[in-house]
C-alpha positions as CSV (number, residue, x, y, z in Angstrom):
1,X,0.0,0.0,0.0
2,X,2.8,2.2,-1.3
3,X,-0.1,4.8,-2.2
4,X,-0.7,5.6,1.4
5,X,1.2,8.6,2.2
6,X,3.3,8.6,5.2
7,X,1.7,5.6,6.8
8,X,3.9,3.7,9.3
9,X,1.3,0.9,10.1
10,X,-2.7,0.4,8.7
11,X,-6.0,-1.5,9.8
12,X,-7.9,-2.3,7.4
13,X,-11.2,-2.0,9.3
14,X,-13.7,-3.3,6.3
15,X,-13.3,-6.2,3.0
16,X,-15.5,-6.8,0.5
17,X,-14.9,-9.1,-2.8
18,X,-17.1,-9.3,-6.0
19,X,-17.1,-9.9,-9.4
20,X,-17.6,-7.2,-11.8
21,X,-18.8,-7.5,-15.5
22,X,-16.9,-5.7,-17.7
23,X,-18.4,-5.4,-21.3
24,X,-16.0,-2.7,-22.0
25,X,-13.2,-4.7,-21.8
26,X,-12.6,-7.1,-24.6
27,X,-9.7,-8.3,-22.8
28,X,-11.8,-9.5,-19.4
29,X,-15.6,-10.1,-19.0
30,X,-15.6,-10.5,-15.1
31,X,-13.2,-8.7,-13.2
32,X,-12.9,-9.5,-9.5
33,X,-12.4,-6.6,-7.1
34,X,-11.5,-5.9,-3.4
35,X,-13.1,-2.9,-1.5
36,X,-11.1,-2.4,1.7
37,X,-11.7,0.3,4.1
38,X,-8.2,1.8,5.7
39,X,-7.5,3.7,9.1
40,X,-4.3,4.8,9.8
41,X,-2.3,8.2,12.0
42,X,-0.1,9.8,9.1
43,X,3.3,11.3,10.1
44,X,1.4,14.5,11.4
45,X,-0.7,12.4,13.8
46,X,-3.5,13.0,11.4
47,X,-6.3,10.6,11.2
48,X,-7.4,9.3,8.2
49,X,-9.6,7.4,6.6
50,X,-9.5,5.6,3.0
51,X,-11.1,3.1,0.5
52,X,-8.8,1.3,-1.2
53,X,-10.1,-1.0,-4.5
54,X,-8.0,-3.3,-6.4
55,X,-9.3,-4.9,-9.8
56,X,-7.6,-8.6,-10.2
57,X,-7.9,-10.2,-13.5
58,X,-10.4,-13.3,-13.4
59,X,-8.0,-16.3,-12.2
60,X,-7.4,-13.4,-9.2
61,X,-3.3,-14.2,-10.3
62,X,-3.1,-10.7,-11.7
63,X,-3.6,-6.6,-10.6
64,X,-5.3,-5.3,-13.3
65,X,-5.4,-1.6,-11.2
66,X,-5.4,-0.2,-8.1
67,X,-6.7,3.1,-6.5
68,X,-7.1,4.7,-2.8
69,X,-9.7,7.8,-2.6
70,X,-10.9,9.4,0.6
71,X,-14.0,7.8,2.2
């Protein structure tokens, strides 16, 4: 979890898996993804709170992408 900024440690305080159909994609028709819900202090003690969601190709053996927004 590179993408949290100045975060010594993390709980992830929430998980959630689904598939996804994607008839956009020519290259994938389900994707799975992972919802998780982050809590950590950052380096200026501040609290923070984030959603993190990470598509995996079907087999779940690959990261298609990854992002982390405010929840």
């Amino acid at each position: 979890m590179d993408q949290l900024h100045k975060a010594r440690s993390f709980d992830v305080t929430g998980f959630k898996e689904d598939t996804v159909q994607t008839p956009d994609d020519s290259n994938f028709k389900r994707e799975i993804r992972y919802s998780l819900d982050i809590e950590y202090l950052d380096s200026n003690k501040v609290f923070q709170k984030k959603k993190a969601i990470v598509m995996f190709t079907p087999d779940g053996n690959s990261i298609i992408n990854s992002k982390i927004t405010d929840r």
